[in-house]
Backbone as CSV, one residue per row, in Angstrom:
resi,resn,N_x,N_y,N_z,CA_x,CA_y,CA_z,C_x,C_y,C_z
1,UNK,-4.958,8.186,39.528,-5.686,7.174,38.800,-4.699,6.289,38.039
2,UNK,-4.900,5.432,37.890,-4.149,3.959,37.617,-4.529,3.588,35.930
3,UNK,-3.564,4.086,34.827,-3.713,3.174,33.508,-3.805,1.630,33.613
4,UNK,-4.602,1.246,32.970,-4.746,-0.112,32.894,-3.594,-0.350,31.959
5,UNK,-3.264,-1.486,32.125,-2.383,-2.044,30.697,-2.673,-3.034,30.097
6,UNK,-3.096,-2.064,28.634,-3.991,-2.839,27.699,-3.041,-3.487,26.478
7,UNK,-2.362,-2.508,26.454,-1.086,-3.165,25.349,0.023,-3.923,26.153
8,UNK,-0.058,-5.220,25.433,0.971,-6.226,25.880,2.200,-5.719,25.293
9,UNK,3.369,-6.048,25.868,4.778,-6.258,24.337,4.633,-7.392,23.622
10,UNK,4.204,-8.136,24.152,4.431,-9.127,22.971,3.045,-8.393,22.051
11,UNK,2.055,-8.103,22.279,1.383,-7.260,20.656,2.043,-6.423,20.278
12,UNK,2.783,-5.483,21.128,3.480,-4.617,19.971,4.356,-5.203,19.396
13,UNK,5.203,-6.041,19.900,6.174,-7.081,19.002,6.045,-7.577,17.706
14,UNK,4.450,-7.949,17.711,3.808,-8.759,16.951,3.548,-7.825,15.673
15,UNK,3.788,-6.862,15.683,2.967,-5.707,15.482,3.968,-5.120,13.804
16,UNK,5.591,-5.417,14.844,6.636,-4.750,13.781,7.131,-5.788,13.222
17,UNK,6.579,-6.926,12.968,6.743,-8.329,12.323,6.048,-8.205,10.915
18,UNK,5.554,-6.985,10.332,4.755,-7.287,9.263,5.915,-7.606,8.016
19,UNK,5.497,-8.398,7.075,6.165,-8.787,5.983,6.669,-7.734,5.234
20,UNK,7.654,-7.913,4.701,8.040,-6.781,3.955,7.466,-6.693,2.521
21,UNK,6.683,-7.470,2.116,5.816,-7.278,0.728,4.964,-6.344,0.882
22,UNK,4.082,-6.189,2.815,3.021,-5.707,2.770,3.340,-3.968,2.851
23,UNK,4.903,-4.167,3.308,5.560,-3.058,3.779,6.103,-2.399,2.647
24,UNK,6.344,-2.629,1.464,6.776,-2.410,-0.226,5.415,-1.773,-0.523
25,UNK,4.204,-2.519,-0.545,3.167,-1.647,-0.919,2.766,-0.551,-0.362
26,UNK,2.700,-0.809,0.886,2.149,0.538,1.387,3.463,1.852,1.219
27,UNK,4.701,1.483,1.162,5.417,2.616,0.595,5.265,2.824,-0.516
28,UNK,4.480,2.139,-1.676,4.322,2.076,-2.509,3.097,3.123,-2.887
29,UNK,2.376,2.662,-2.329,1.054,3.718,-2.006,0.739,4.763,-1.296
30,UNK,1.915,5.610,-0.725,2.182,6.545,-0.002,2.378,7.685,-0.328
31,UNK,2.235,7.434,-1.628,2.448,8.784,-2.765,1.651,9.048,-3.351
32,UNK,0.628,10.224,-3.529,-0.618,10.712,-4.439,-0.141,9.907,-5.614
33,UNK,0.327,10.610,-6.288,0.934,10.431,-7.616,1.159,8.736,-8.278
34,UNK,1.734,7.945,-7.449,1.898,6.176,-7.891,0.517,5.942,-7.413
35,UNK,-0.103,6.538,-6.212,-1.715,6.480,-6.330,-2.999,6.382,-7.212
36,UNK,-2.696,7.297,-7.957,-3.199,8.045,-9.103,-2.809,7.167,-10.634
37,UNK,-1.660,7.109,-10.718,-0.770,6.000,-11.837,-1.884,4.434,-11.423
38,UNK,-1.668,3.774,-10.234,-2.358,2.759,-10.123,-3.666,2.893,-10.444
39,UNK,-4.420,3.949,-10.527,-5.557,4.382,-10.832,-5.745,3.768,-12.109
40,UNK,-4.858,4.978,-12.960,-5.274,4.486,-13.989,-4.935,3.441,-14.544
41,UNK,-4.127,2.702,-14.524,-3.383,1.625,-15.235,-4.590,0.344,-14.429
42,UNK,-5.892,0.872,-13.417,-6.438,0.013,-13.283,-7.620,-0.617,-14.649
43,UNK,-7.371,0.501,-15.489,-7.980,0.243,-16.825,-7.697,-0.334,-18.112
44,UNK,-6.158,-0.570,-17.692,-5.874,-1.070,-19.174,-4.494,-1.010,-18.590
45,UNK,-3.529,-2.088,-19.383,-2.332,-1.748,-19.670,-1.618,-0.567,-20.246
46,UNK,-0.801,0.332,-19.946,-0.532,1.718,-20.338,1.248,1.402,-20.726
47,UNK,1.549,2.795,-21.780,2.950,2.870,-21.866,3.688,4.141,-20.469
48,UNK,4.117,4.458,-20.407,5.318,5.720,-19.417,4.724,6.593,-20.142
49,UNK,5.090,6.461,-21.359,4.795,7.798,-22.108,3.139,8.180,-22.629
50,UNK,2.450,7.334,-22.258,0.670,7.670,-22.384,0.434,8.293,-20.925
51,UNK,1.061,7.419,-19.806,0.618,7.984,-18.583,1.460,9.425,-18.262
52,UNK,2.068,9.407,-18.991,2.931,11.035,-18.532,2.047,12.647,-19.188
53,UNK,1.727,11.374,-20.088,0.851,12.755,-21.379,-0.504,13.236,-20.399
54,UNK,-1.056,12.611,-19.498,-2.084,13.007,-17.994,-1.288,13.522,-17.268
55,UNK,-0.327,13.837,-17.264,0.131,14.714,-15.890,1.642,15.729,-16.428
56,UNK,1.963,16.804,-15.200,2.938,17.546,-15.972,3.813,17.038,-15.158
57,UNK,4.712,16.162,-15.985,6.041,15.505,-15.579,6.545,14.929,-16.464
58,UNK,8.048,14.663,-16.500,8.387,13.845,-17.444,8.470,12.484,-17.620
59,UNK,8.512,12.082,-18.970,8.115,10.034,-19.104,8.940,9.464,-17.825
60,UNK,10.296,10.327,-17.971,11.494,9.360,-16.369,10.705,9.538,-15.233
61,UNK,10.195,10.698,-15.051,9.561,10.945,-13.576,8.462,9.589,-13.553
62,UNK,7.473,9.856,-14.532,6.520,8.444,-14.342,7.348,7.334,-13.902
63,UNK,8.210,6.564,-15.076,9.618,5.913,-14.640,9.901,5.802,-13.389
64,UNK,10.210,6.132,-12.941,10.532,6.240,-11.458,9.443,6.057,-10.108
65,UNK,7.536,6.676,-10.681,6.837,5.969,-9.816,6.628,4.767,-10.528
66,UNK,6.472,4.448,-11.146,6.142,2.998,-11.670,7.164,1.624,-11.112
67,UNK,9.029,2.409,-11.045,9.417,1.624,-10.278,9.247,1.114,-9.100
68,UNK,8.912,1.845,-8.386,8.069,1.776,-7.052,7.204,1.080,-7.079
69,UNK,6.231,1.498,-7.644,4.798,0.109,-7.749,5.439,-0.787,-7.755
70,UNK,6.517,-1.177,-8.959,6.822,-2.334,-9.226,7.200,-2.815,-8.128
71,UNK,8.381,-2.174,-7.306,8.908,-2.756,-6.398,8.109,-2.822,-5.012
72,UNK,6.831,-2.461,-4.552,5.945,-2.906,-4.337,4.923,-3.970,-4.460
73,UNK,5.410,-4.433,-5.947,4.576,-5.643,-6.156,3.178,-5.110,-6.678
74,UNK,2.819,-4.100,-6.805,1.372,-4.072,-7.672,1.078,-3.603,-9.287
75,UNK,2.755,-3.590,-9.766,2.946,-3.512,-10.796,3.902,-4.497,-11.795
76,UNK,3.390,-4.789,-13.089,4.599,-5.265,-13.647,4.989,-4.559,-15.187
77,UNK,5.701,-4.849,-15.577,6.289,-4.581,-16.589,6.211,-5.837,-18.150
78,UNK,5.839,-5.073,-19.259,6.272,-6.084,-20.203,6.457,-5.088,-21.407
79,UNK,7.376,-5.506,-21.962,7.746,-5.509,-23.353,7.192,-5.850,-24.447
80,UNK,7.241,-4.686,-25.242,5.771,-5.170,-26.479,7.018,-4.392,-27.748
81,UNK,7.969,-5.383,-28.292,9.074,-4.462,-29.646,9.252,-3.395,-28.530
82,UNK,9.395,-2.234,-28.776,10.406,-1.092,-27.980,9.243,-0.213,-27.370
83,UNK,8.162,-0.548,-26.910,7.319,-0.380,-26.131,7.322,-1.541,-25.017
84,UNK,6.674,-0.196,-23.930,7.300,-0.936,-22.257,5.337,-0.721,-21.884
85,UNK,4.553,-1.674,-21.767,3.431,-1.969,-21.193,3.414,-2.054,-19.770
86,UNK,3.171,-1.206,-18.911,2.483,-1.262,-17.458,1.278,-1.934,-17.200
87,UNK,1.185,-2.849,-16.231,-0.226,-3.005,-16.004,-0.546,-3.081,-14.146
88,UNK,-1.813,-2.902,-13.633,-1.565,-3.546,-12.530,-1.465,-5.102,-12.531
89,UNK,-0.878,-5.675,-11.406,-0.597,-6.761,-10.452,-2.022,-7.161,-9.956
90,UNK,-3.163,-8.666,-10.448,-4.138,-8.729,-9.862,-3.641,-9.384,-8.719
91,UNK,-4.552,-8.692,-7.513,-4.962,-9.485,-6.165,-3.578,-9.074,-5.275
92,UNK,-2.863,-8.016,-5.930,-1.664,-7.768,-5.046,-2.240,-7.428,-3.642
93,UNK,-3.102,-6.173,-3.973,-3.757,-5.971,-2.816,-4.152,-6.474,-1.485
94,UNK,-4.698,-7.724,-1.856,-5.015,-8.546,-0.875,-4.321,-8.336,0.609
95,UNK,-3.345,-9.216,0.010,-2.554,-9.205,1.577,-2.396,-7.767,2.601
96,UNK,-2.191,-6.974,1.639,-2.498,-5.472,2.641,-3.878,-4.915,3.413
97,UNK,-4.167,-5.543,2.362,-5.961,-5.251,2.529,-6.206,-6.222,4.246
98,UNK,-6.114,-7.774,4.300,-6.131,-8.200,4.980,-5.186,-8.232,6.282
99,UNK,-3.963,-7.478,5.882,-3.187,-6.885,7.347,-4.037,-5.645,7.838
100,UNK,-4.448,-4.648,7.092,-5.167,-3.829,7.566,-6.237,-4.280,8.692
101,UNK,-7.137,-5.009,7.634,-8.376,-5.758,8.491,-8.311,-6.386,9.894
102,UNK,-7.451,-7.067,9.947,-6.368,-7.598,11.101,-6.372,-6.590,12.147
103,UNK,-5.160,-5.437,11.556,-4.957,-4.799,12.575,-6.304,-3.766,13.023
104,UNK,-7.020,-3.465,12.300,-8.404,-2.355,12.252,-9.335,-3.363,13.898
105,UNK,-8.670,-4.343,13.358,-9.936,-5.272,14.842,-9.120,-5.272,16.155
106,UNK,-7.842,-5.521,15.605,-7.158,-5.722,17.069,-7.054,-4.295,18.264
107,UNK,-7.241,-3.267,17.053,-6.950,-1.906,17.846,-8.665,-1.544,17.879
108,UNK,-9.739,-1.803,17.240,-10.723,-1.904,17.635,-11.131,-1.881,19.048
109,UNK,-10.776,-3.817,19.609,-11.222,-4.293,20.506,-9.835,-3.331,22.044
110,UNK,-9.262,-2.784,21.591,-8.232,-2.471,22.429,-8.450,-1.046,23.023
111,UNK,-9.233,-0.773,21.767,-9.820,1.136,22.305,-11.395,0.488,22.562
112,UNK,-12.052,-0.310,22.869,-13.389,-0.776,23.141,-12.975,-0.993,24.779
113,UNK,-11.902,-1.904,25.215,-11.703,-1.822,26.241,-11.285,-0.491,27.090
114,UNK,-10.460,0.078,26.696,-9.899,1.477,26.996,-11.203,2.522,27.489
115,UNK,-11.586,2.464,26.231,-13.341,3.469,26.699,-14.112,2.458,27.939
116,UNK,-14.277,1.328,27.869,-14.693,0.952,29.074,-14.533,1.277,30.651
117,UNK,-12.598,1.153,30.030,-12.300,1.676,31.707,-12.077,2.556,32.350
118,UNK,-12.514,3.573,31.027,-12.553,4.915,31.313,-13.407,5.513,31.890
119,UNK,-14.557,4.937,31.110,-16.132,5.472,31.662,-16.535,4.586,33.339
120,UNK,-15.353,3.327,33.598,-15.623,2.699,34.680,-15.125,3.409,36.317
């Protein structure tokens, strides 16, 4: 029996072209934990040391996911006197959100065909 060929190269090509902003977040979000941090900091601006006092780790360990967010882009940083304010990044999301969406249809319509020519 004969695979059809449903995947082009040029889609997979297309495929490892994603931006590296969208590619910062999702390493960004790959971790329970900066998961969880984005959680909460979806409520309010937070210090290292409020968000550490929720979990057993130390203020650096937070430190260190928060750099990540940051360097992901769904976090920023500000200075308040010798307090360090976290907050999220509005609408960072987006663009991931909408590469997802993107790709969720393209592999959609690609396993829609596949089951077709399977059952054909």
């Amino acid at each position: 029996m004969r695979i059809p060929q449903l995947f082009k190269p040029s889609l997979v090509l297309r495929c490892r072209s994603v931006p590296d902003s969208i590619t910062a977040t999702f390493a960004a979000l790959a971790d329970d934990t900066r998961r969880r941090l984005l959680d909460q900091l979806s409520n309010g601006p937070m210090t290292a040391t409020q968000l550490s006092d929720s979990y057993d780790m130390s203020r650096q360990a937070v430190v260190k996911h928060l750099t990540a967010l940051a360097d992901g882009g769904l976090v920023q940083a500000e200075r308040s006197g010798r307090e360090v304010f976290y907050s999220v990044v509005p609408n960072q999301l987006d663009s991931a959100a909408q590469w997802l969406q993107r790709t969720g249809a393209k592999w959609d319509k690609r396993l829609s065909m596949l089951e077709r020519k399977l059952k054909s």
